[in-house]
C-alpha positions in Angstrom: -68.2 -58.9 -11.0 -65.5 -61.6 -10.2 -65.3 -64.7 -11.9 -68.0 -66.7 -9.7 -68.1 -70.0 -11.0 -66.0 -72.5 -12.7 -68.2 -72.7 -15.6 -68.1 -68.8 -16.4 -64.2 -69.7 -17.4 -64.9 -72.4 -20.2 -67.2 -70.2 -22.3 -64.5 -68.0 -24.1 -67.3 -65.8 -25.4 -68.1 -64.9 -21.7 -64.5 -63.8 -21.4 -65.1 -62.0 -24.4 -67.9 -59.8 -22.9 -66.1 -59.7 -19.9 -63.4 -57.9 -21.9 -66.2 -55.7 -23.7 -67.3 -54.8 -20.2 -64.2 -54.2 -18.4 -62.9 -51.9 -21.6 -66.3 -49.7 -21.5 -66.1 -49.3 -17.7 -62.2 -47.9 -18.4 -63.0 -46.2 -21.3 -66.2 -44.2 -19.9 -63.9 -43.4 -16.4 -60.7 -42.2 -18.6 -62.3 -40.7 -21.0 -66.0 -38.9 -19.3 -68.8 -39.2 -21.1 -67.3 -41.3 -23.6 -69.1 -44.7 -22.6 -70.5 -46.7 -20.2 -72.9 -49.8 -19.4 -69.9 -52.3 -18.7 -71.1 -52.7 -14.9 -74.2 -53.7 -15.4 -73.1 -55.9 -18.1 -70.8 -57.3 -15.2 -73.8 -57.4 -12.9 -76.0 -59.3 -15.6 -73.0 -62.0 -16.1 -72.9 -62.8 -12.7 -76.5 -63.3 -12.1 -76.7 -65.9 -15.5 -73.6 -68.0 -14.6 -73.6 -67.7 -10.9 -77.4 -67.6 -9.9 -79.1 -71.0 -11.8 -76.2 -73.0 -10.2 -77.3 -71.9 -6.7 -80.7 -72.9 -7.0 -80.1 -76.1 -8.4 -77.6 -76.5 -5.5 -79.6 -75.6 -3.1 -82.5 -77.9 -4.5 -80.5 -80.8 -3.9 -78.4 -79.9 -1.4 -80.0 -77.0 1.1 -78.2 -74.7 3.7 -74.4 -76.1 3.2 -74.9 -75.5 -0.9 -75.9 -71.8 -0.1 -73.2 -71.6 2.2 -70.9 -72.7 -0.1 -72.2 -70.2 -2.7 -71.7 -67.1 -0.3 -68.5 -67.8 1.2 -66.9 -68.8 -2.7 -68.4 -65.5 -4.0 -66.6 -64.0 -0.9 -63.4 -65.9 -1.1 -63.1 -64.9 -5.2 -62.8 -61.3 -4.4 -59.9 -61.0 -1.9 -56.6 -61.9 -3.6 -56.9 -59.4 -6.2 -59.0 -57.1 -4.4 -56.8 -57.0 -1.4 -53.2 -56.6 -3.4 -55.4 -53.1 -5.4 -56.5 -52.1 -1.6 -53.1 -52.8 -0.3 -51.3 -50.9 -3.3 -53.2 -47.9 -2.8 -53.8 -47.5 0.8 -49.3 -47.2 0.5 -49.9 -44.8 -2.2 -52.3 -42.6 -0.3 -50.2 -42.2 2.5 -46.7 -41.8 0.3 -48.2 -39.3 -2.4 -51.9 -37.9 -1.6 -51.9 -34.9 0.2 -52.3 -35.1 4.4 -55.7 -33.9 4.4 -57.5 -37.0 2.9 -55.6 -39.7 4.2 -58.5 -40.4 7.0 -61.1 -39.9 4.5 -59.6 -42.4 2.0 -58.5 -45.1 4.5 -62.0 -45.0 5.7 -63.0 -46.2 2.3 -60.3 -48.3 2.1 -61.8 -50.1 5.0 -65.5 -49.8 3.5 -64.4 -51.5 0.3 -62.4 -54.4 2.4 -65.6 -55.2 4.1 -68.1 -54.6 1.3 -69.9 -51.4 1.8 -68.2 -49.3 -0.1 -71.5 -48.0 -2.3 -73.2 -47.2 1.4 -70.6 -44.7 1.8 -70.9 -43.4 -1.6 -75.0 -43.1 -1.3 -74.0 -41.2 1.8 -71.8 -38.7 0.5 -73.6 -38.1 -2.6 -76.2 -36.0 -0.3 -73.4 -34.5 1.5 -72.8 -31.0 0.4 -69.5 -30.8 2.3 -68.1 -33.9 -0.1 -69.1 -31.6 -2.9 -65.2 -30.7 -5.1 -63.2 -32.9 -3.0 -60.8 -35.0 -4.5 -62.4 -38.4 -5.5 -61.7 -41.6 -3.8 -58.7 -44.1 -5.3 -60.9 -46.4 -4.6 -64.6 -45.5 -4.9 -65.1 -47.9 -7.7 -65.1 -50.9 -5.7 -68.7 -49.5 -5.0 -69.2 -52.2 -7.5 -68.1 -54.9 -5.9 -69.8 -54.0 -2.5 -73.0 -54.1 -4.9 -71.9 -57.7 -6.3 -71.6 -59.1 -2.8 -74.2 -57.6 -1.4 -76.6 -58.8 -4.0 -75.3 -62.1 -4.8 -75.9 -62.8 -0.5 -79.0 -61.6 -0.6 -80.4 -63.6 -4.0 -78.7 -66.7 -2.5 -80.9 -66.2 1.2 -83.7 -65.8 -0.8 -83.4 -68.7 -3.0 -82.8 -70.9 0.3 -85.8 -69.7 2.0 -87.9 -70.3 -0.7 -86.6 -73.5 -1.6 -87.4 -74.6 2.0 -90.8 -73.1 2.5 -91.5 -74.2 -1.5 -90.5 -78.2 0.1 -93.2 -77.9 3.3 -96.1 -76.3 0.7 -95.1 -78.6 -2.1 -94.3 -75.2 -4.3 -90.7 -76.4 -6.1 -91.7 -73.7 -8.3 -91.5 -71.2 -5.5 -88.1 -70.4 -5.7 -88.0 -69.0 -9.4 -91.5 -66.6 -8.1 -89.8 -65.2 -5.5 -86.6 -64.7 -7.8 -88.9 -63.0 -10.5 -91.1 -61.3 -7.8 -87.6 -59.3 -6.2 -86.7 -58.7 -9.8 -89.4 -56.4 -9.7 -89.2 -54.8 -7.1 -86.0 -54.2 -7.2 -86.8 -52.0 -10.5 -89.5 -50.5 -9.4 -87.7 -49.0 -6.6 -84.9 -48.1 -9.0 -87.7 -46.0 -10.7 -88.4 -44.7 -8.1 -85.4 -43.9 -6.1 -83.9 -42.4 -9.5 -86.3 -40.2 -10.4 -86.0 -38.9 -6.2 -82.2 -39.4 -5.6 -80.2 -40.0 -8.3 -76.9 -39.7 -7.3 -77.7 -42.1 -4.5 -79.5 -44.5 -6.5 -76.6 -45.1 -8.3 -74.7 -46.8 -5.6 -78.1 -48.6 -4.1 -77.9 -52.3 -4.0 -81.5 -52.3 -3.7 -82.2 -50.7 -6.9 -79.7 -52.9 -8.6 -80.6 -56.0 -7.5 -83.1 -56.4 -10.8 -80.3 -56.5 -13.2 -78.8 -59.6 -11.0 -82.2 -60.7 -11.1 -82.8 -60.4 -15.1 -79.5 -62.0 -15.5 -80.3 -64.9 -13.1 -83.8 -65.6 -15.1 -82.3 -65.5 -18.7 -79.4 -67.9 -17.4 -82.6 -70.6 -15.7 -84.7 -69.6 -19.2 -81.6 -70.4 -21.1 -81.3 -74.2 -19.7 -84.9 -74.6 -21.0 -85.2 -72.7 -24.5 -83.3 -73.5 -26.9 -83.1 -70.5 -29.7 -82.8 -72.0 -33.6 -79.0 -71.1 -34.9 -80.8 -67.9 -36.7 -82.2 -66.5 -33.5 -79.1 -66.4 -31.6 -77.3 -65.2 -34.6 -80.3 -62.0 -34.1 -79.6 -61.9 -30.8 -75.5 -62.0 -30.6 -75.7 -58.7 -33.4 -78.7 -57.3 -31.5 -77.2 -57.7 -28.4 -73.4 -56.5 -29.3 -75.2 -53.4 -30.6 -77.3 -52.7 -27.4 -73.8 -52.8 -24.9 -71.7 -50.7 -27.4 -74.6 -48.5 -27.4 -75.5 -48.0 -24.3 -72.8 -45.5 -23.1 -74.0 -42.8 -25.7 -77.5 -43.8 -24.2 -76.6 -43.1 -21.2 -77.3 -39.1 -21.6 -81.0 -39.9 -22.0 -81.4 -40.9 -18.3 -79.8 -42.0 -15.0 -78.8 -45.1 -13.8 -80.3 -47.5 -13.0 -83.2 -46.8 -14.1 -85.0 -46.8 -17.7 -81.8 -46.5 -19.3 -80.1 -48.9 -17.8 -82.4 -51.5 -19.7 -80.0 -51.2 -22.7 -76.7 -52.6 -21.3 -78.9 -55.4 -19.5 -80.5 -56.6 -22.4 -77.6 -56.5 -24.4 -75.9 -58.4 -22.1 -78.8 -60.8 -22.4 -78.8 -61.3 -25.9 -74.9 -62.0 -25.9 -74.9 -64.9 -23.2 -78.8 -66.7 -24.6 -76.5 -66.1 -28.3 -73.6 -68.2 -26.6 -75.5 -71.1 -25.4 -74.1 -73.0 -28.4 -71.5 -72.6 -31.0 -72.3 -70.1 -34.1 -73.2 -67.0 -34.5 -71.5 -63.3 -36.1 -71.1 -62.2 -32.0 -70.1 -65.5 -30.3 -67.3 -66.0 -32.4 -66.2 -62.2 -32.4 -66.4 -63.1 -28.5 -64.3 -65.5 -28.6 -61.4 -63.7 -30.4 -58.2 -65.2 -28.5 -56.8 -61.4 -27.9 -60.5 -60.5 -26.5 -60.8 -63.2 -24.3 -57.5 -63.0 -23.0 -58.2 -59.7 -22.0 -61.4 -61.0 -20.0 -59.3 -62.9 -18.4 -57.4 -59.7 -17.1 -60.7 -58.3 -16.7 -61.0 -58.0 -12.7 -58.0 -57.1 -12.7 -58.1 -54.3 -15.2 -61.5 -52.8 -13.2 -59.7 -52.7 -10.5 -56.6 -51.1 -11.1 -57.7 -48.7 -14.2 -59.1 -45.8 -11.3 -56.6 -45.8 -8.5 -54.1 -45.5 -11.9 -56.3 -42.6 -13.3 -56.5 -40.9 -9.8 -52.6 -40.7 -9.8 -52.5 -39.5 -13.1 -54.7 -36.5 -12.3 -53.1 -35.8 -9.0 -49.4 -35.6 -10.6 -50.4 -34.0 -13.5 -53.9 -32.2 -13.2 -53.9 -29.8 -16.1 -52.9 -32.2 -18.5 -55.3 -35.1 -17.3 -57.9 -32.2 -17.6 -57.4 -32.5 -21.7 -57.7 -36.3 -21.4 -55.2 -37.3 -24.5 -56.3 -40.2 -26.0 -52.5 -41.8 -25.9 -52.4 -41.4 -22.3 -55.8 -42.8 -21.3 -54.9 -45.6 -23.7 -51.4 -45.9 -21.5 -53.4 -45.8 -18.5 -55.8 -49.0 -19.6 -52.3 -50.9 -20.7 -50.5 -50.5 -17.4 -53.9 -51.9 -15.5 -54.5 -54.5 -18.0 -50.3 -55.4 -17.1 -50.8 -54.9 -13.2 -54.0 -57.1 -13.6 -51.7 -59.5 -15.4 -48.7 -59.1 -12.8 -51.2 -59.4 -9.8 -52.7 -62.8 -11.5 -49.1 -64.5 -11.1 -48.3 -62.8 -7.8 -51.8 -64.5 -6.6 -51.4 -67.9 -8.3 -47.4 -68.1 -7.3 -48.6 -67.6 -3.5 -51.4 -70.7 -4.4 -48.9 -72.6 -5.1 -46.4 -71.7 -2.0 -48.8 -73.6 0.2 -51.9 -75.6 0.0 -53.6 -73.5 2.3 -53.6 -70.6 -0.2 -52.4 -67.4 1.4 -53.6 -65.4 -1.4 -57.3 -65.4 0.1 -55.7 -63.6 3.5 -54.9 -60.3 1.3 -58.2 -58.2 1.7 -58.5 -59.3 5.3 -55.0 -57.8 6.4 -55.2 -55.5 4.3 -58.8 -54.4 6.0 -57.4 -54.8 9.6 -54.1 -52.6 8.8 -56.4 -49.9 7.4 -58.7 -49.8 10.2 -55.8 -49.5 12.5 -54.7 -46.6 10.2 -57.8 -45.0 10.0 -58.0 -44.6 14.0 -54.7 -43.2 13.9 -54.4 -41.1 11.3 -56.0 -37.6 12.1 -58.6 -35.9 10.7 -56.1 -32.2 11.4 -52.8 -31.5 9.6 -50.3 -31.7 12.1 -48.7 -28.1 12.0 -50.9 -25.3 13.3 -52.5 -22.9 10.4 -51.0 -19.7 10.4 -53.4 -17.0 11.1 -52.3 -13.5 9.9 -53.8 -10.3 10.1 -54.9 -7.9 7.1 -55.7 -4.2 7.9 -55.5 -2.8 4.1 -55.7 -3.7 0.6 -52.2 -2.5 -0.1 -50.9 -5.1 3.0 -52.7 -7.6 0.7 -51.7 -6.8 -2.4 -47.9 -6.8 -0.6 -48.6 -10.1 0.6 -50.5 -11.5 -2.5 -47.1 -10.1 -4.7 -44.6 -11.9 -2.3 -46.5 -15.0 -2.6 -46.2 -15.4 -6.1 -42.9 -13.9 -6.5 -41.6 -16.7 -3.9 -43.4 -19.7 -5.3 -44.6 -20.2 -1.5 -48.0 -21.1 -1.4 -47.1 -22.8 2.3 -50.3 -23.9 4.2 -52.1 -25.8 1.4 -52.0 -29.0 4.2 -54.6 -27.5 5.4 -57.4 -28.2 2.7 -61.2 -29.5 3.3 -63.0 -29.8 6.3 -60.4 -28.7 8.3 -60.5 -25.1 6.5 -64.2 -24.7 6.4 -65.7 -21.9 8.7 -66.4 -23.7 12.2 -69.8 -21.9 12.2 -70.9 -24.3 9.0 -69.2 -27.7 10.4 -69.1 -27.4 13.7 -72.2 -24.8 14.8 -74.0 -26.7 11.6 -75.5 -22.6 11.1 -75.5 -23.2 7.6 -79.2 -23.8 6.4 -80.7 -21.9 9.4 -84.5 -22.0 9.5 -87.0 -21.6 13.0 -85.0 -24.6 14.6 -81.7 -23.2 14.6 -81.9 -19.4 14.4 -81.9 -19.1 18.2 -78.4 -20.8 18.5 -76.9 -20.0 15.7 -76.1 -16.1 16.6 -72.7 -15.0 17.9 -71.5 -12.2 20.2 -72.9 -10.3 23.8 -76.4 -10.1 23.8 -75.9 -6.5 25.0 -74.2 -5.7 21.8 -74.5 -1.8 20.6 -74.0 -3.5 16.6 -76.3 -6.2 15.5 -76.0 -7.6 12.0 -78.1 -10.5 10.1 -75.7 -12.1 7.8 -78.2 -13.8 4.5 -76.5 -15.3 1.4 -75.3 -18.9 0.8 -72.5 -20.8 2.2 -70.2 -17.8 0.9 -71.7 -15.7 3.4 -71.3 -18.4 6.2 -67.8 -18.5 5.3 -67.3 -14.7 6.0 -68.2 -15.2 9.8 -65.0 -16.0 11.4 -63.6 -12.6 10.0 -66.6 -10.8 11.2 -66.6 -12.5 14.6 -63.0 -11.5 14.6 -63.0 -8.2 13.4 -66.0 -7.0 15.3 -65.6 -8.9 18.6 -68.5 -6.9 20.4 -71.3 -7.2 17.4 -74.2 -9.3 17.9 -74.4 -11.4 14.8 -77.3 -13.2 13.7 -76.7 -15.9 11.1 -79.8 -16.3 8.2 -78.5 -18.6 5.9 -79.4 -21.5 3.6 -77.0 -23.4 1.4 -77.0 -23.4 -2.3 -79.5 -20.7 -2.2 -78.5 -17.1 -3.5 -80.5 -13.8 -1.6 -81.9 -13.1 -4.6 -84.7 -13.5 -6.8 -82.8 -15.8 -8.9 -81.9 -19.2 -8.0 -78.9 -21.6 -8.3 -80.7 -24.4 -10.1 -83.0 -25.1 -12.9 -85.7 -26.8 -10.1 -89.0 -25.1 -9.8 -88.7 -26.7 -6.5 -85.4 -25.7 -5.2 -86.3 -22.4 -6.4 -89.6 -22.1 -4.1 -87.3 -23.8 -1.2 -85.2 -20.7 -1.8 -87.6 -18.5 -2.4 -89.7 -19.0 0.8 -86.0 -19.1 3.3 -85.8 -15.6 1.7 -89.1 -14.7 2.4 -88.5 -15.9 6.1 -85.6 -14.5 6.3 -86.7 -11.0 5.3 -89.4 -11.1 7.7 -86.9 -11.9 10.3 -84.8 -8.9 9.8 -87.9 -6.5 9.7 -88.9 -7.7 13.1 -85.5 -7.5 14.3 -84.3 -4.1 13.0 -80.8 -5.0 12.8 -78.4 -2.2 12.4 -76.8 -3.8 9.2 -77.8 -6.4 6.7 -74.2 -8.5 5.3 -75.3 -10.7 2.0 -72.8 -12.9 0.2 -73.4 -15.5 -2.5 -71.5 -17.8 -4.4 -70.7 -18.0 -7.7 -73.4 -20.4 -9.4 -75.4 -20.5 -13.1 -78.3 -19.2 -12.2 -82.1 -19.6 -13.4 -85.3 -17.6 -12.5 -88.8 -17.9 -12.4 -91.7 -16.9 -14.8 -95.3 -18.1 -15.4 -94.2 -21.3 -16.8 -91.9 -22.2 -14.0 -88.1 -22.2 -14.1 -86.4 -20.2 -16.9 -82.4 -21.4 -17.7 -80.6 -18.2 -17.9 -77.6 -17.6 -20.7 -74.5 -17.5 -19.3 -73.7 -13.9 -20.5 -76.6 -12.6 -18.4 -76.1 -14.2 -15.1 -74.8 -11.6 -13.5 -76.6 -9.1 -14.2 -79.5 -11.0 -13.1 -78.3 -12.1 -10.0 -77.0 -8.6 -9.1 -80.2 -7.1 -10.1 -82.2 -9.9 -8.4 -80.3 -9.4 -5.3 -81.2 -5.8 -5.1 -84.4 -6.5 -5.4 -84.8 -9.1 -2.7 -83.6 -6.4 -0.3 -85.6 -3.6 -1.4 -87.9 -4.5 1.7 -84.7 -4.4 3.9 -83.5 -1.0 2.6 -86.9 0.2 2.0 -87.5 0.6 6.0 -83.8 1.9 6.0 -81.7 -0.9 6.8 -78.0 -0.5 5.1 -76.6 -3.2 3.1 -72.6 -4.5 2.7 -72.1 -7.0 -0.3 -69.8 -8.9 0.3 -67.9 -11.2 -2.7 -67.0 -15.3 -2.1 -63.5 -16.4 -2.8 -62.3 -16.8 -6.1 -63.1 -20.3 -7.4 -59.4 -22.5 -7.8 -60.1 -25.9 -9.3 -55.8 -26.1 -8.7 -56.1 -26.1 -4.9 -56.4 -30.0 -4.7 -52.9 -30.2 -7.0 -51.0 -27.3 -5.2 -51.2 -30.0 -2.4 -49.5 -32.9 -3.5 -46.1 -33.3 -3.4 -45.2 -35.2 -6.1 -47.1 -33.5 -9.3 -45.1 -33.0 -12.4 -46.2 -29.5 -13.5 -44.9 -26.2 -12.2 -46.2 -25.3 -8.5 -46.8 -21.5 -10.3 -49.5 -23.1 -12.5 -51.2 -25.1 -10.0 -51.1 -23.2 -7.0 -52.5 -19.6 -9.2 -55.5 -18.9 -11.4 -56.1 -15.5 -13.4 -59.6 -14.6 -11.7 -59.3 -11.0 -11.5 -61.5 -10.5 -14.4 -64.3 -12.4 -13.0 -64.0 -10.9 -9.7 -64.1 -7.2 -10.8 -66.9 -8.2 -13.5 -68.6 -9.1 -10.0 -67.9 -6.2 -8.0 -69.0 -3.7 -11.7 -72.6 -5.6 -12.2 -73.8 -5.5 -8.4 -72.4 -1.6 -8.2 -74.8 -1.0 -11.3 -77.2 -2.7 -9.7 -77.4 -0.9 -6.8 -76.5 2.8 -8.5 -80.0 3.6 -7.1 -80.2 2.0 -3.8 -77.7 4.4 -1.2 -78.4 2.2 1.6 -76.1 -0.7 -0.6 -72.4 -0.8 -0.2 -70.9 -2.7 -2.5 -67.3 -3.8 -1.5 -64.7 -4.0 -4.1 -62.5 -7.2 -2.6 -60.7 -8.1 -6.2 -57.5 -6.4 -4.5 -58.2 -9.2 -1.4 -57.6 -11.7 -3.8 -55.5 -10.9 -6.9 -52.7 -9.4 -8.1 -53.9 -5.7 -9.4 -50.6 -5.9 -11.3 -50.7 -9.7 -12.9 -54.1 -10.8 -12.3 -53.1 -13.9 -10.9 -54.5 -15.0 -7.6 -53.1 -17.7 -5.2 -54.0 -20.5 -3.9 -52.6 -19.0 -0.7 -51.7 -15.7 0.8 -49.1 -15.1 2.9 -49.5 -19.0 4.4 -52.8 -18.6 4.7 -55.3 -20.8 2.1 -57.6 -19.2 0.4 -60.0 -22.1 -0.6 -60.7 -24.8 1.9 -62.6 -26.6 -1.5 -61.8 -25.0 -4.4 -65.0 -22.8 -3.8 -65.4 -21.4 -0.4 -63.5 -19.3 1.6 -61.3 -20.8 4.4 -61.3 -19.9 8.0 -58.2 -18.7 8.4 -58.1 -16.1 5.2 -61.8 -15.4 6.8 -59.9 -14.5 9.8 -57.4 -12.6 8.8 -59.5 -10.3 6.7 -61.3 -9.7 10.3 -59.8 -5.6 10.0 -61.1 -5.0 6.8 -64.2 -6.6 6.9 -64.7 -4.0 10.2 -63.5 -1.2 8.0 -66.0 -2.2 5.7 -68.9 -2.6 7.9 -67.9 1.1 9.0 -67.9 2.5 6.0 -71.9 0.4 5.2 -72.9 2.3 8.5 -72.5 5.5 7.0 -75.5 4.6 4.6 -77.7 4.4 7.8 -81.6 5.6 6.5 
């Protein structure tokens, strides 16, 4: 992605497409959806300019060539790198709220040292990461991928050019190259169509577009294309990387899709071998390749910039104007431009350029930061106690009425129920049932709690509110008790299916003296012959109420009573209530007007289960939500009610632990 080679700077038209690039890349994150392909345009640059150099150098000149090769790919991205790392890791810890600070400096750290996209593939599988505020710096996932790549091509070059010498192959080089080329996309295929959130970040499965890149720039040196053919190409090629973002909808990268912007990419730089041509000399327009020279620059600054923007003001980034995204890719293109002089002033202070020193400092600050910075908010949550509706409609009231939504330091991990982080009781099958129960064994109450992670999040109130109950936890994440699931899959739907079926067989042999079920609020899909029908919006409830009441009908067929119990309101503004330096009024980021859609809950599953006596449906909109204004905070009385956005926090959990018991009480009474 960095300007590798000293050649790559005296073709304008490469600065050209560098623009092209770097302006699709800010466009598709400013605007979403909009376009994309400029990364793998940057990928397929690097492996034509940088690639055919190394194996010439090597050729001649071995182990020091392909040490020089590594260390100037290295050495090109710290200045500019390190002042964006160094910039944002003050930010973070000036203006993001508390809770992420160890979180972000950890990728701070990760991007210094060039696994940032490691990190990324991690947390794509991580369901905890899911709503989370984004990293400022996530994007230099890129640049991990550039090094990464660019290292491993050049060690494979060099051990092929030294075996190719003792069998007398010089050819060997150039099969190997082509032989990882394909591998490299047929794992992409592969991993894609299997992961393809994770395959994203893989370097693995995007070392091929290096590779393709790397072969057109060695073909390139050898084939000459007639003035008409590169003309073809240059229009064919400008078409295929303007293209490629509305493309993008017809797959995941980097797979099959991702063949556009490559061989766009391709076309453009074969075109530019020599003067002529529609697309070379719109390249080489001087206000386009001006901007490719800002180009590294602008990459790197255009997200930390658009991560501010939607922290300070989140309900107007939410509309993404056009005249502030466009203000957002002028202010990186000028710190990419102020950044270039601060770099090339500090070249000229001293011969032994201190400029290359920034990313390194800047990595060894942040992993001093990042062990000392704690994972916890400082001040202790507060931890009320809730024995009524009408105590928390009184404190629900005097929360909005003060503008206090105290507590909101407390957001993430640190407000997820223990029992899911901690006890990992979250997606309990035969290997965890055992230890994930709570309370005496001699217990006089025993209760299986099924559902989602909603229901998880209801056992620190339960645990509080009914100290001597024996509670037995039967969950699975992402998976409704119902006979509707949360995803279009026909797999994840048997997954779910067959945890139900488990755990319904579970509570039969256990005979439990009450059944608690809680899930989340998700689109929803069920099954039919044909496999996985995608319900309408406007019937999801229903369905899922109704498929609930049906999944239970062997529970309260053998006379087992039921309590439903409703998840959180969802708050997208919990993030924004957080951070104390966002424009907009604290009132319309720190409240959302849910109540509908909570008492639209509590009406479809009380329909549902008219018939059923041995179901208690509890009515919770009044835990929530104002009755008067519908509005419902992003705290209560101190207390979070979100620890994502999605699920219920611990302490809200907690506090509700006397009217959870008052419920349970009142779900006894159904006993067959």
């Amino acid at each position: 992605m960095a300007q590798t080679l000293p050649h790559a700077r005296r073709r304008a038209d490469v600065q050209g497409l560098r623009a092209i690039a770097s302006l699709l890349v800010a466009a598709y994150h400013v605007w979403p959806g909009a376009v994309s392909g400029g990364v793998d345009v940057f990928f397929v640059i690097t492996g034509f300019l940088v690639v055919p150099g190394v194996v010439d150098a090597i050729a001649h000149r071995g182990p020091r060539a392909a040490a020089r090769a590594i260390g100037r790919t290295l050495s090109r991205q710290l200045p500019m790198g390190g002042i964006v790392l160094a910039a944002v890791t003050v930010a973070v810890l000036v203006a993001w709220p508390a809770y992420v600070h160890r979180r972000i400096l950890v990728d701070v750290v990760a991007s210094a040292t060039w696994w940032e996209n490691w990190l990324l593939v991690d947390r794509s599988t991580s369901y905890l990461d899911a709503g989370i505020i984004p990293s400022p710096v996530q994007h230099f996932w890129a640049t991990s991928v550039h090094v990464q790549v660019v290292v491993v091509l050049v060690l494979l070059v060099l051990a092929a050019t030294l075996l190719g010498r003792r069998l007398a192959q010089p050819r060997l080089p150039l099969i190997v190259l082509a032989a990882a080329t394909v591998l490299s996309f047929w794992w992409a295929l592969l991993h894609v169509l299997a992961e393809p959130d994770a395959a994203y970040f893989d370097s693995a499965a995007r070392l091929w577009e290096f590779g393709v890149g790397a072969l057109a720039g060695i073909g390139a040196t050898r084939i000459r294309p007639t003035a008409g053919a590169r003309t073809m190409l240059g229009v064919a090629g400008l078409v295929l990387v303007l293209a490629a973002g509305q493309l993008s909808r017809f797959g995941d990268h980097p797979g099959v899709v991702t063949l556009v912007p490559v061989a766009g990419a391709v076309a453009l730089l074969v075109a530019g071998t020599a003067p002529g041509g529609i697309a070379t000399r719109m390249l080489t327009w001087r206000p386009l390749v001006a901007i490719g020279g800002l180009s590294w620059g602008l990459y790197l600054w255009c997200w930390p910039l658009l991560m501010a923007y939607r922290l300070v003001a989140p309900e107007r980034a939410a509309t993404h104007p056009i005249v502030d995204g466009l203000l957002l890719i002028v202010a990186a293109g000028a710190l990419s431009w102020a950044s270039g002089r601060l770099i090339a002033a500090l070249d000229r202070a001293a011969r032994w350029r201190p400029s290359r020193l920034a990313l390194p400092l800047v990595a060894t600050g942040a992993v001093v930061l990042a062990a000392t910075a704690g994972t916890l908010p400082t001040t202790p949550p507060t931890i009320g106690s809730i024995a009524s509706v009408q105590q928390a409609q009184a404190q629900i009231e005097a929360t909005i009425a003060a503008s206090d939504y105290a507590g909101t330091e407390w957001l993430g991990e640190a407000a997820q129920a223990p029992e899911w982080v901690e006890d990992d009781c979250l997606d309990v099958g035969d290997d965890r049932v055992d230890r994930c129960i709570y309370g005496p064994e001699d217990a006089a109450l025993e209760i299986a709690v099924v559902g989602d992670s909603h229901a998880v999040s209801w056992l620190p109130g339960l645990r509080a509110g009914l100290p001597d109950a024996r509670i037995q936890v039967l969950t699975r994440g992402m998976c409704t008790f119902s006979t509707v699931t949360t995803l279009g899959d026909p797999d994840h739907w048997r997954m779910c299916q067959d945890h139900a079926d488990w755990a319904t067989d579970r509570i039969l042999a256990d005979e439990p003296d009450l059944v608690i079920v809680a899930n989340g609020q998700h689109s929803l899909s069920g099954a039919t012959d044909d496999g996985v029908e995608v319900l309408e919006p406007s019937v999801t409830l229903e369905r899922l109420a109704a498929g609930t009441v049906e999944r239970l009908a062997p529970v309260t067929d053998a006379g087992v009573p039921v309590l439903w119990l409703d998840g959180a309101p969802p708050n997208s503004a919990y993030a924004s209530c957080a951070v104390p330096f966002a424009i907009e009024s604290i009132d319309a980021r720190c409240t959302v007007d849910r109540v509908e859609l909570m008492a639209a809950r509590v009406v479809a599953f009380t329909a549902a289960a008219a018939d059923v006596p041995a179901i208690r449906v509890a009515d919770q909109t009044g835990w929530w939500c104002s009755l008067e204004s519908g509005l419902c905070p992003v705290t209560i009385d101190g207390m979070l009610v979100t620890a994502d956005g999605n699920h219920l926090s611990w302490m809200l959990s907690t506090a509700y632990g006397p009217l959870l018991a008052s419920e349970v009480a009142a779900a006894l009474q159904r006993r067959g």
